[in-house]
C-alpha positions in Angstrom: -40.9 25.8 29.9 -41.2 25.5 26.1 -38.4 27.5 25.5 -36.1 26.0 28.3 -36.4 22.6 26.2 -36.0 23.9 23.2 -32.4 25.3 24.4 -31.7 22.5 26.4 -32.3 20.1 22.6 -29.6 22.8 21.0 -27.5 22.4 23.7 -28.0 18.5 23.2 -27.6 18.6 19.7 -24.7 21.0 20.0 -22.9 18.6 22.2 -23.8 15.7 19.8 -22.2 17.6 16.7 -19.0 18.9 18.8 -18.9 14.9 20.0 -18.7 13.8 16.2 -16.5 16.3 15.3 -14.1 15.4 17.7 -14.3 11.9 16.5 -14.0 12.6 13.3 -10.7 14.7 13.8 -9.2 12.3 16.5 -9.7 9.9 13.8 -8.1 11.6 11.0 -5.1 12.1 13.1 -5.4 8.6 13.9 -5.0 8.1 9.8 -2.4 10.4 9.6 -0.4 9.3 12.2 -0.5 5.8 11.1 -0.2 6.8 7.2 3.1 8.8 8.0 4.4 5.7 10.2 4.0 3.1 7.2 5.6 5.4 5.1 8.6 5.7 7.5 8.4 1.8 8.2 11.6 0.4 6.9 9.3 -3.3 6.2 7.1 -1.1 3.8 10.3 0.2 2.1 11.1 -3.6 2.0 7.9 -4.2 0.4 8.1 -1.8 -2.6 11.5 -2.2 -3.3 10.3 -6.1 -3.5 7.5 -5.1 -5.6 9.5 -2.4 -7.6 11.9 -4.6 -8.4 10.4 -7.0 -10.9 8.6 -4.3 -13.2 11.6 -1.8 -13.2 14.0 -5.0 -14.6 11.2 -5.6 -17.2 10.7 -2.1 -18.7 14.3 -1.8 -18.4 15.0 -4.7 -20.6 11.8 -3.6 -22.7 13.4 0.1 -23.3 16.5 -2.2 -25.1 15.4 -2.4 -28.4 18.7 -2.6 -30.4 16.9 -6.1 -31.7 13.7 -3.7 -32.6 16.2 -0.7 -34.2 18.1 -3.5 -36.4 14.6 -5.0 -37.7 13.7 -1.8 -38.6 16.9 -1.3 -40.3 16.6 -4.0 -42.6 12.8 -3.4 -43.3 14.1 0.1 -44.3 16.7 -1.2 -46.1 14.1 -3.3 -48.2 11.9 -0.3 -48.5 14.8 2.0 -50.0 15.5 -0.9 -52.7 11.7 -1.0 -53.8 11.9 2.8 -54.3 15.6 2.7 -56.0 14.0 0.2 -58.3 10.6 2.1 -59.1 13.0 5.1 -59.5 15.5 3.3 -61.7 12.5 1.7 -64.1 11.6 5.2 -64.3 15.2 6.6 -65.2 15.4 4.2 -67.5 12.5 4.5 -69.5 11.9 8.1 -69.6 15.3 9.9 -70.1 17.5 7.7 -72.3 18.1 9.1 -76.1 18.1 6.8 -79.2 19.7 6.6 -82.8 18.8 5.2 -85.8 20.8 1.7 -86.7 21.9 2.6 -90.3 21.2 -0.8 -91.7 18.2 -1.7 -89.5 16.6 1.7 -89.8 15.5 0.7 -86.0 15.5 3.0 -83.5 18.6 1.6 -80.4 19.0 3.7 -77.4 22.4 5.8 -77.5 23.6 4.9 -74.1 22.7 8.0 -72.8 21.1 9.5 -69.8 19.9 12.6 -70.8 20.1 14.8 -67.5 17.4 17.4 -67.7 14.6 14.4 -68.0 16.4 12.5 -65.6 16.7 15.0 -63.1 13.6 15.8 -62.8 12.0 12.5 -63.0 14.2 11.3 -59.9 14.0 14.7 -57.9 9.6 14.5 -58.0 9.8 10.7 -57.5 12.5 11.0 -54.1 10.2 14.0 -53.0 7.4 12.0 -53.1 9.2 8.9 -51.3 10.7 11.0 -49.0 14.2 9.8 -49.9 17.3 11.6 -51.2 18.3 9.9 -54.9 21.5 10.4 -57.1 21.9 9.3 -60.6 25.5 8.0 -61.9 26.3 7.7 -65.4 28.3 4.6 -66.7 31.3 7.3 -66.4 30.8 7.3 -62.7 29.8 11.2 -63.1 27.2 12.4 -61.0 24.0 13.3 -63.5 21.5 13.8 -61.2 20.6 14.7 -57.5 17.7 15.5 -55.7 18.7 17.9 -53.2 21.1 19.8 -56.2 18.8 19.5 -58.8 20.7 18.6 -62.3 24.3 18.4 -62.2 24.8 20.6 -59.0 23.1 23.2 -61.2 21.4 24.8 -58.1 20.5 23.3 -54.6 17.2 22.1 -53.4 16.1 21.4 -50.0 12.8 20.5 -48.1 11.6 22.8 -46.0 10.4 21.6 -42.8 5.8 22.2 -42.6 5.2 24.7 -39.7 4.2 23.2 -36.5 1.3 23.8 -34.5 1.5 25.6 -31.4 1.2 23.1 -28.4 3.7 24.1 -25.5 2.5 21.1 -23.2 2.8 18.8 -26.1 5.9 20.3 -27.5 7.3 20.3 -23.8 6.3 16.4 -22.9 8.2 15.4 -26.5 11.2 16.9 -25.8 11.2 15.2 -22.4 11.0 11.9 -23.9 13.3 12.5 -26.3 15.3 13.2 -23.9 14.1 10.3 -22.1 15.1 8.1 -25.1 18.6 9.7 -25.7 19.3 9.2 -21.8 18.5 5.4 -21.9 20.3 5.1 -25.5 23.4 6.8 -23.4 22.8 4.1 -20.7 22.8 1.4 -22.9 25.7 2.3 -24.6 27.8 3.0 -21.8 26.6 -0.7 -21.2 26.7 -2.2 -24.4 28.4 0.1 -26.8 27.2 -0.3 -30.5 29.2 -1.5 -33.4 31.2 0.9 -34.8 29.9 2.3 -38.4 31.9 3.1 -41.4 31.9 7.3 -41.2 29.6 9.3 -43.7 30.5 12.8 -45.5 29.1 14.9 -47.8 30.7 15.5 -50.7 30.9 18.3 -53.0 30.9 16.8 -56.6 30.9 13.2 -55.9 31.5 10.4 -58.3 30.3 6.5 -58.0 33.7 5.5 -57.0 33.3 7.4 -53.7 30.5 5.2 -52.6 31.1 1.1 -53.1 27.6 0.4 -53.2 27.0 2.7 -56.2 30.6 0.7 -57.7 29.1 -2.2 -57.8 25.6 -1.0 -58.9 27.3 -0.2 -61.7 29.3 -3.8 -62.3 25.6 -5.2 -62.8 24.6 -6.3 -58.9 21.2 -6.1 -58.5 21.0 -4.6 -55.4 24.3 -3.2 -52.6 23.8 -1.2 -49.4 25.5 0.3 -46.8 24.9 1.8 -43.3 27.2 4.7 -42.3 27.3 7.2 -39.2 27.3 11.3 -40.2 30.1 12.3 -39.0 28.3 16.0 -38.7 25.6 14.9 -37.5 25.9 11.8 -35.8 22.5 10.3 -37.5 22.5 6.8 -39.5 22.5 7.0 -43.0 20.7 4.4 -44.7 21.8 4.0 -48.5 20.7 1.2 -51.5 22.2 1.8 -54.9 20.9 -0.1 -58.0 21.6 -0.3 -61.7 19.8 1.4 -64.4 19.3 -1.3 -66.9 17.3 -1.0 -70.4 17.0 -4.5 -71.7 19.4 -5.9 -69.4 22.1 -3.4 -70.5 23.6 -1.3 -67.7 23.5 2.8 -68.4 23.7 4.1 -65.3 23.3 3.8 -61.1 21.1 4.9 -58.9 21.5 5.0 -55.2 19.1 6.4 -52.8 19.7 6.9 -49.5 17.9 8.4 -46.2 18.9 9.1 -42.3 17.3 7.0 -39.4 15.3 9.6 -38.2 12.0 7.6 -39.3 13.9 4.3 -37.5 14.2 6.8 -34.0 10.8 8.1 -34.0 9.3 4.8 -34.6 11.5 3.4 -31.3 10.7 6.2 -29.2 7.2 5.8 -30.2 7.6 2.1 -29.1 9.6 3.2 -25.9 6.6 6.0 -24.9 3.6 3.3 -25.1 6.0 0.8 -23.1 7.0 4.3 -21.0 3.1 4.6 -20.6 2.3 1.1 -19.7 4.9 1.2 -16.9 3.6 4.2 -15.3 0.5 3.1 -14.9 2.2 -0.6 -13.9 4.2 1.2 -11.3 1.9 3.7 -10.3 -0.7 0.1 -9.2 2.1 -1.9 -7.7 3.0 1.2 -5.8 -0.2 1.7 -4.5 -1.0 -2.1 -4.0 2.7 -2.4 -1.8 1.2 0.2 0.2 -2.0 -1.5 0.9 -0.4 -4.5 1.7 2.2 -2.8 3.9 -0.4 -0.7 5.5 -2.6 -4.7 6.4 0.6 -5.4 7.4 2.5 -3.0 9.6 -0.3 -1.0 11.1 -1.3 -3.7 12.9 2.5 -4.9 14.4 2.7 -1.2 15.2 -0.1 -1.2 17.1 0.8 -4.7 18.8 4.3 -3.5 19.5 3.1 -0.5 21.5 0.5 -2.3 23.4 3.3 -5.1 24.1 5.4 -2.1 25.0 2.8 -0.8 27.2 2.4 -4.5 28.9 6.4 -4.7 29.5 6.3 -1.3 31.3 3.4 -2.3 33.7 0.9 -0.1 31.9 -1.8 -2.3 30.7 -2.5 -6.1 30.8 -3.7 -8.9 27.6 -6.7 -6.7 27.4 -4.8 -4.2 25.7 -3.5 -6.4 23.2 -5.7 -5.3 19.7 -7.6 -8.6 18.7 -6.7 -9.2 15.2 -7.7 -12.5 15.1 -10.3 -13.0 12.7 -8.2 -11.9 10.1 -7.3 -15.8 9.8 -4.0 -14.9 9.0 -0.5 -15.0 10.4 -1.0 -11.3 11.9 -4.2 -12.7 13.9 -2.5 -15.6 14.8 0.5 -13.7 16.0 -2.7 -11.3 18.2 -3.9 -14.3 19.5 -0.7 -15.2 21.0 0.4 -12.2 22.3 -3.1 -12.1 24.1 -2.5 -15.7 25.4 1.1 -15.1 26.3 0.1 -11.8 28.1 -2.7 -13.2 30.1 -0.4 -16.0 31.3 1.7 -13.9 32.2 -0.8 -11.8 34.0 -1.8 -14.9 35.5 1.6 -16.0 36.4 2.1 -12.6 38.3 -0.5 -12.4 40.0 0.0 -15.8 41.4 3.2 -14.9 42.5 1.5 -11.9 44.2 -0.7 -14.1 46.0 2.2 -16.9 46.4 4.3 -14.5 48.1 1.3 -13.0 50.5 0.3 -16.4 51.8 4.0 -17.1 52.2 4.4 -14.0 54.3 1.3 -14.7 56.1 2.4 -18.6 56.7 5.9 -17.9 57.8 4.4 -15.1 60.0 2.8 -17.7 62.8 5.7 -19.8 63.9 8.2 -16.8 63.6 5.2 -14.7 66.1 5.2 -18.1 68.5 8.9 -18.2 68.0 9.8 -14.4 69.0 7.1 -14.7 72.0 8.7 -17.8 73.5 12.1 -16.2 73.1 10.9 -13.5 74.7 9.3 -15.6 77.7 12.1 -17.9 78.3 14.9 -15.2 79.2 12.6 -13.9 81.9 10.9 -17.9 83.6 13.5 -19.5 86.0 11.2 -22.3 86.2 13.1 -25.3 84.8 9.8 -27.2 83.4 8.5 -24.0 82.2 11.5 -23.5 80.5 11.7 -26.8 79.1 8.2 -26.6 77.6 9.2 -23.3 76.1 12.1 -24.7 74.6 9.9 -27.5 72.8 7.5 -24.9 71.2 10.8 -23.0 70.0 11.8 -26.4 68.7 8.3 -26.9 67.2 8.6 -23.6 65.8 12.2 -24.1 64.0 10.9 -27.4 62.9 7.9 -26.1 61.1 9.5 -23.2 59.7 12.1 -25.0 58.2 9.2 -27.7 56.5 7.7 -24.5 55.5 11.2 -22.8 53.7 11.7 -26.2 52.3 8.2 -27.0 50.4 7.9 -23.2 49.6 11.9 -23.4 48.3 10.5 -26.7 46.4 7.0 -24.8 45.4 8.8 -22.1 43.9 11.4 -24.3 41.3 8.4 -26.8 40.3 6.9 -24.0 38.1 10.5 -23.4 36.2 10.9 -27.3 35.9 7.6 -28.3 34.8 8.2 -25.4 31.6 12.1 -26.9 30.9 11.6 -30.2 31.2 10.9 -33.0 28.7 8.2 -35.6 29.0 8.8 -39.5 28.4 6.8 -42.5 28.5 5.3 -43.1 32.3 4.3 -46.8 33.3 1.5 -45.7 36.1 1.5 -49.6 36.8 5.2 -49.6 37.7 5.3 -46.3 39.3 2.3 -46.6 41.2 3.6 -50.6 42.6 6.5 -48.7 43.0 5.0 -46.4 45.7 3.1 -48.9 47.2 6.0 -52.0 47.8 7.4 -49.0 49.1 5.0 -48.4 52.3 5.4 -51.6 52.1 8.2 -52.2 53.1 9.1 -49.3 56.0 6.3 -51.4 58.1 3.2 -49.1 57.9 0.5 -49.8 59.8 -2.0 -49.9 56.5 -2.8 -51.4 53.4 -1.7 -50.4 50.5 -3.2 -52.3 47.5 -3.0 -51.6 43.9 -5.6 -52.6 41.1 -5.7 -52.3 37.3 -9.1 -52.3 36.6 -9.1 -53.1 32.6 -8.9 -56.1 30.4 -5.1 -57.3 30.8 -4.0 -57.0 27.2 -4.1 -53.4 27.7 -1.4 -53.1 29.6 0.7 -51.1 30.2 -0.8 -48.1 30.7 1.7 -45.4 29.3 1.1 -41.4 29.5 3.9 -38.8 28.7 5.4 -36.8 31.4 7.6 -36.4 34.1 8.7 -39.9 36.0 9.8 -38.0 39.7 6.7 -35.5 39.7 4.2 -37.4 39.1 5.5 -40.0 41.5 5.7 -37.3 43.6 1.5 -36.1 42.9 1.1 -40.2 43.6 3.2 -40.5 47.3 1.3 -36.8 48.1 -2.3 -38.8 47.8 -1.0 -41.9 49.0 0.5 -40.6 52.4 -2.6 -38.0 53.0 -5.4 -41.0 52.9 -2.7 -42.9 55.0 -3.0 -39.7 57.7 -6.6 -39.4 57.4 -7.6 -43.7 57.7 -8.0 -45.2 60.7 -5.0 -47.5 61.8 -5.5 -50.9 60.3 -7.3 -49.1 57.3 -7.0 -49.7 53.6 -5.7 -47.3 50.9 -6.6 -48.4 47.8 -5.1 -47.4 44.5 -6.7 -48.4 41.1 -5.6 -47.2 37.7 -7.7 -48.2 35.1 -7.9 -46.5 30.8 -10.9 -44.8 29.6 -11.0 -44.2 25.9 -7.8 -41.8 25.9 -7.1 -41.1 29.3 -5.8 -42.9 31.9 -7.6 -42.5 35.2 -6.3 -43.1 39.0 -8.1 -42.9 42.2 -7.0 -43.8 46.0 -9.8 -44.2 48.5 -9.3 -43.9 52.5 -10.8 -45.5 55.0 -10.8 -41.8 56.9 -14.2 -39.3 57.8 -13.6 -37.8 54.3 -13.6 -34.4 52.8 -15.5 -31.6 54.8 -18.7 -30.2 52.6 -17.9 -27.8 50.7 -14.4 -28.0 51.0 -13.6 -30.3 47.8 -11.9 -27.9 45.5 -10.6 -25.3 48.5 -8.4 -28.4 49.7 -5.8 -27.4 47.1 -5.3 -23.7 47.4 -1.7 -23.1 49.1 -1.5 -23.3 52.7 -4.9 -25.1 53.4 -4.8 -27.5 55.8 -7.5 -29.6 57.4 -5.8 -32.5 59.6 -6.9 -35.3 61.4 -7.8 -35.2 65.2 -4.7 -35.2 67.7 -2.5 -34.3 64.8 0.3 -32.4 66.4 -0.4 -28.7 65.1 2.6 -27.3 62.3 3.1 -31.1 60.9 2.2 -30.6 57.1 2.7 -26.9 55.6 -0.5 -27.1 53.3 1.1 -27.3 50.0 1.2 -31.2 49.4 -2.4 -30.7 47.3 -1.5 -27.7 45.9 1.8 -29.1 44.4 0.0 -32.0 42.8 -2.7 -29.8 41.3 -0.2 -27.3 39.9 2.0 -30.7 38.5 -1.2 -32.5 37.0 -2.2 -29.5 35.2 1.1 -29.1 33.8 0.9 -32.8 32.6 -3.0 -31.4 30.8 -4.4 -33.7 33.4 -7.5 -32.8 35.9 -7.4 -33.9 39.9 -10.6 -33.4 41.9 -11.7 -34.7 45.6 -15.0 -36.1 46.8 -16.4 -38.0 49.9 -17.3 -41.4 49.2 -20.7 -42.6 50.5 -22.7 -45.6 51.3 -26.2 -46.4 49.6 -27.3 -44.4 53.1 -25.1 -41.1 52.6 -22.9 -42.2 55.3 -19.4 -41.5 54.2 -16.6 -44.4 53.5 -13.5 -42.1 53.0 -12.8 -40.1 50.9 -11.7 -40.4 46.9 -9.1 -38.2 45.0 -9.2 -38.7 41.4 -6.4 -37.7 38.6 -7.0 -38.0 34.9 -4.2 -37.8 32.7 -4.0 -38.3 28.4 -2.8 -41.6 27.7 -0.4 -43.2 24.8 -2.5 -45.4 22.3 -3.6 -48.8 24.0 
């Protein structure tokens, strides 16, 4: 026994775990399935382009930093003439000869430059600013240059210091340069860059090849120039200064250097605003889809379920209820769950409308085919005469029956299309009543306005002919049902925002139990010695089905006396009212 429960709690458990997992699975395909379909939804491609847009213009006009490049131009341009001048002051006080003035006995300088001091006091100086420098004399000859060394005596260049192996950082700087150069190539082909004067190396150069060493050497204080390599296609960067002891000219100096400090320092700028993007992009990306997925997921799932409604396959219950989201998605839900329940409704009234129809038209056309069938064979005259008169009876009430159900059916489609306007009930209901009136009926007909007289009128919004209709309907039923001589009374009266109308009888009233049943389609309950087939039953169903369309309420009740005896019977309709 022991052991049969113990299987039977694995098998339970079992169960319980192959339950979950089957949840958990159906779920996850549930995740997928809806994951893949907002990435395929052409409103969340909407939503990160959208998104996208914005942040890709900004780094884009970030990454343009020709305004950036030229600032650091002229900062290097300021920095090149601080070193040319420390360089100069240098030049000029450690490498200059003097003479003896004959009559003075004073030592003057000899105008000059002596070029193994000077070239090595201008090649350690460049090497330590990290520029290239080259000395003219006031001949314009070349004395010294840092890369040759004195006079072109031998050549000197800096070798590059040995880099660290790092493949994945090696690799992710040649990508951005590569980056850089791409967007520099955009940008151009956009907005193409000045055109600079062309630089060259030459072999033994002289100050006249170079117009800012030129006028170093006429006494300005400080020229420059920017020129393009022609071999290389790097800036060059180049600020040339006079060598001056006591104000006296002896020489030039001009030092010069490429951008490539200028280009690291941009693509520096352009990988931190690179950085700053990705991590911008990589957000909005993921913060599009969240709102796509709040968005989309659920009109997927309400256009399959509205799908599933229009093919017949489910009703408003299927609609998903998004409505405390207390947004426009859950307001949409809501709707759809309204609309599809009306419609439901709608059907199945139509359903039922169309049974009861059947079944109505089914009794006169069974009395009509039996009398047919009768009369060919009876060769009784008054037997065929009275056969005749049911068939007649039978025509008759089939055609009321074609004509309220024809005028049943196109009430529904008016009521939605039409437009309300202001109703006087005291006109319209004096109206109806001068009317009975005057064809001579055997009642009374009164009307009363039961409210203080500055009140009236008493306006309501809706239809003139249907409600005048709902009106005559009451008014000619208590005329069936009272007595002849009776009264039908008709009062109208306002309370707070509605506007309330009753007609009283004089008649047995409503049978118990009977007071809401009395305006379903086809009921009929008729006075003694009615003939049979007179009304078709929808007179109070029509008036229910036009009050409610006005947001009214009718209801029925059996008056009574201080005894319970009934007095008639009462039929009440409520409808909003205009300001009074």
């Amino acid at each position: 026994m022991t052991e049969r429960g113990g299987t039977r709690d694995r098998d339970g458990s079992g169960a319980r775990a192959e339950r979950r997992l089957a949840l958990r699975v159906a779920s996850v395909r549930r995740r997928r399935a809806w994951s893949g379909t907002v990435l395929r939804s052409r409103l969340t491609r909407r939503i990160l382009a959208v998104n996208l847009l914005a942040p890709i213009l900004l780094v884009a006009g970030m990454l343009y930093l020709d305004d950036y490049r030229e600032t650091l131009t002229h900062a290097r341009l300021q920095a090149l003439r601080t070193e040319a001048d420390l360089i100069a002051a240098a030049v000029a006080e450690g490498s200059l000869t003097f003479e003896v003035h004959p009559e003075t006995r004073s030592l003057v300088p000899g105008h000059v430059i002596t070029p193994e001091l000077a070239g090595q006091i201008v090649r350690r100086l460049s090497d330590l600013a990290g520029v290239r420098a080259r000395l003219f004399g006031l001949s314009g000859d070349l004395v010294a240059d840092s890369r040759r060394g004195v006079a072109g005596q031998f050549q000197i260049s800096t070798l590059p210091p040995l880099p660290e192996p790092d493949p994945v950082g090696d690799w992710f700087d040649d990508a951005m340069a590569a980056v850089s150069g791409a967007l520099d190539r955009a940008y151009r082909f956009v907005l193409p860059r000045p055109e600079l004067p062309p630089y060259q190396e030459i072999p033994n150069p002289v100050a006249t090849d170079y117009a800012e060493a030129r006028a170093a050497l006429a006494g300005q204080a400080m020229a420059d120039a920017v020129r393009r390599d022609v071999n290389s296609d790097r800036v060059i960067l180049s600020v040339a200064v006079p060598v001056q002891y006591f104000k006296q000219v002896v020489g030039a100096l001009m030092v010069s250097s490429d951008d490539t400090t200028i280009e690291n320092d941009v693509l520096a700028l352009r990988l931190a605003i690179l950085e700053i993007f990705v991590a911008i992009l990589a957000l909005t990306v993921l913060l599009s889809l969240y709102l796509s997925g709040t968005l989309v997921r659920p009109l997927i799932r309400l256009a399959a379920a509205t799908e599933r409604v229009r093919h017949a396959r489910g009703d408003h219950r299927d609609i998903p209820d998004f409505s405390g989201r207390r947004d426009e998605v859950g307001e949409l839900s809501a709707a759809l769950i309204e609309m599809t329940a009306a419609l439901s409704a709608r059907m199945g009234a139509i359903e039922q409308f169309a049974a009861d129809v059947a079944h109505e038209i089914k009794n006169p056309l069974t009395s009509l085919r039996s009398a047919v069938e009768t009369v060919s064979r009876v060769t009784d005259p008054d037997q065929q005469r009275r056969l005749m008169s049911v068939i007649l009876d039978d025509v008759e009430r089939l055609n009321r029956l074609i004509s309220d159900i024809s005028d049943a059916s196109r009430l529904d489609a008016e009521l939605s299309r039409a437009q309300a306007e202001p109703v006087d009930l005291d006109r319209l209901l004096g109206a109806i009543a001068d009317v009975h009136t005057t064809t001579g009926a055997q009642h009374d007909v009164t009307v009363r306005y039961d409210g203080p007289e500055d009140q009236k009128p008493l306006i309501v919004q809706g239809m003139d002919s249907r409600l005048g209709q709902v009106f005559q309907n009451l008014l000619t039923n208590a005329i069936s049902f009272s007595p002849e001589g009776g009264t039908v009374t008709l009062r109208v009266r306002r309370d707070r925002t509605y506007a309330v109308v009753t007609v009283d009888d004089d008649g047995p009233g409503l049978p118990a139990g009977k007071e809401t049943a009395i305006f379903n389609r086809f009921y009929s309950e008729r006075p003694k010695g009615e003939k049979f087939g007179t009304h078709s039953g929808l007179g109070l169903s029509i008036s229910k089905q036009i009050v409610d369309s006005h947001r009214g309420m009718i209801r029925a009740e059996t008056r009574t006396d201080d005894d319970g005896n009934p007095l008639g019977a009462r039929f009440t309709v409520i409808l909003p009212a205009g300001p009074g």
